[in-house]
C-alpha positions as CSV (number, residue, x, y, z in Angstrom):
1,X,-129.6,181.6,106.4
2,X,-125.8,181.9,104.7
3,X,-124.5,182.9,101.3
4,X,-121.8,180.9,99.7
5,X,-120.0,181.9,97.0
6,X,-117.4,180.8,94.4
7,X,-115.3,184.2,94.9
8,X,-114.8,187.4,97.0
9,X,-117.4,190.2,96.4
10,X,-117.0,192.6,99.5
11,X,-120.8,193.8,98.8
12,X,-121.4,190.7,98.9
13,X,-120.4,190.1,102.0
14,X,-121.3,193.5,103.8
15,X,-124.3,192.9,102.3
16,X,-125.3,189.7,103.9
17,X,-124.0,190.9,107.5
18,X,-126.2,194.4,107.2
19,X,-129.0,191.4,106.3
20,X,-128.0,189.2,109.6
21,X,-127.0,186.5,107.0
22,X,-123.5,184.8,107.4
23,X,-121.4,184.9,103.6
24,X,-118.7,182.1,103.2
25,X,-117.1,183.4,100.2
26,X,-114.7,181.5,98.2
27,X,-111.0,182.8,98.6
28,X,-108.0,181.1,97.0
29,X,-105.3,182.8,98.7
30,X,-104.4,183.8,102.1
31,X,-104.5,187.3,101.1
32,X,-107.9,186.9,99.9
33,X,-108.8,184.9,103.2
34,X,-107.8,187.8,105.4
35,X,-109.5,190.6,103.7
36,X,-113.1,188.2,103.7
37,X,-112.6,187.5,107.2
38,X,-112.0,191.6,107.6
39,X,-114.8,192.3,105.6
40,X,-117.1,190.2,107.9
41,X,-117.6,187.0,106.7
42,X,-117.5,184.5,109.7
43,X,-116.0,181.4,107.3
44,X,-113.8,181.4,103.9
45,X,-114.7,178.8,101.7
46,X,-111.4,177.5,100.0
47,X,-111.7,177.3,96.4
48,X,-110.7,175.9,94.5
49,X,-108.7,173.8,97.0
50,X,-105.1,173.7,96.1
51,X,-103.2,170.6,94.8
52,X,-101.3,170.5,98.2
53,X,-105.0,170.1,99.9
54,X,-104.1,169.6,103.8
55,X,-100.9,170.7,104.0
56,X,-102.4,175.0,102.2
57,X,-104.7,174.9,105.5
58,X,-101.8,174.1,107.5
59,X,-99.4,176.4,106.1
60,X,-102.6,179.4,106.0
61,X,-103.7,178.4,109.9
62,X,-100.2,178.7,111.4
63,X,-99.9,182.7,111.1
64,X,-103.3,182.7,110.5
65,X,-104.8,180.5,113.5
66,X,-108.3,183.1,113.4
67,X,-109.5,182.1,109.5
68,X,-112.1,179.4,109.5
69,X,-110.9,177.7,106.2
70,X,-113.9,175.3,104.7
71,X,-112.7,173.0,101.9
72,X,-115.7,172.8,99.7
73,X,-113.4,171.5,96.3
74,X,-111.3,168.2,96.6
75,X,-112.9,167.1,100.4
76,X,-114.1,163.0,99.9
77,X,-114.5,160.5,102.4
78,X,-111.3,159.5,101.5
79,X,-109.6,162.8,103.2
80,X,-112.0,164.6,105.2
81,X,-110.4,163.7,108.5
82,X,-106.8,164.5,107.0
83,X,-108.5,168.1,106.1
84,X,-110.3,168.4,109.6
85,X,-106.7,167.2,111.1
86,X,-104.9,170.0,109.6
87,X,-107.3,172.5,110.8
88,X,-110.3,172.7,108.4
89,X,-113.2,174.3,110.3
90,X,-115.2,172.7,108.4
91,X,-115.9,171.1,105.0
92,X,-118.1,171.5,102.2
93,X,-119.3,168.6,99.9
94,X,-121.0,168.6,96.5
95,X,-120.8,165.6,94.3
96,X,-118.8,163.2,97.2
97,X,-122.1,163.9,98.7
98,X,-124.7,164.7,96.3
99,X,-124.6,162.2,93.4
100,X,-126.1,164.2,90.2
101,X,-128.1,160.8,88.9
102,X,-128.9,159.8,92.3
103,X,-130.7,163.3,92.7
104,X,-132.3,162.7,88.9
105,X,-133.5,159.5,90.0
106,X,-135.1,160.7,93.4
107,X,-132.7,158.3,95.0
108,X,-132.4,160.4,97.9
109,X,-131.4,157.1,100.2
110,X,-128.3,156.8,98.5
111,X,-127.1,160.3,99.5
112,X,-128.1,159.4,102.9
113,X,-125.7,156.5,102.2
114,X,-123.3,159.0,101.3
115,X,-123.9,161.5,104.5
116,X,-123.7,158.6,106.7
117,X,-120.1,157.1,104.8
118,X,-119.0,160.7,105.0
119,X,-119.4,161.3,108.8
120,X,-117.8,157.7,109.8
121,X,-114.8,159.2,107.8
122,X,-114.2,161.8,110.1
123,X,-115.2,159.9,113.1
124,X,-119.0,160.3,113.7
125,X,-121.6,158.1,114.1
């Protein structure tokens, strides 16, 4: 069970942790990283990802190695392993992943095309 979020709502989060459910709220700053991450939640969802992309985690992560920064805007099989590589814990997909008229269709082979042209980006079988 988790909560994802598009912004940082501290009852939100202290919510879901008196609940035993992790939040991943969405943060857009460092200073908005740090105070989720205080608040309780176990991963900060960047969003929306920064122009910059790789290089904001790397610049966030290096006084602020503890933060488990999750790309969820901007992350395509294109540059998930530069996001992993600059320290991502993780990353989030939406439409790289989950085409909308694929899901219409009931196509749901082609976004296990996608899952699988999404995990030999970053390395995995």
């Amino acid at each position: 069970q988790f909560v994802v979020s598009p912004l940082f709502a501290p009852g939100v989060v202290r919510a879901a942790t008196a609940h035993g459910v992790a939040a991943m709220p969405g943060c857009a700053t460092p200073t908005e990283m740090v105070a989720a991450s205080r608040a309780g939640a176990p991963l900060v969802k960047l969003f929306p990802a920064p122009g910059t992309g790789p290089a904001f985690v790397r610049a966030c992560l290096a006084p602020l190695p503890f933060l488990r920064v999750v790309p969820t805007n901007g992350a395509d099989a294109g540059n998930a392993a530069e996001w992993l590589a600059a320290g991502s814990f993780a990353l989030g997909f939406t439409t790289p992943l989950f085409d909308p008229a694929a899901l219409a269709a009931g196509r749901f082979a082609a976004v296990e095309g996608r899952a699988r042209q999404l995990l030999a980006a970053v390395g995995h079988p």
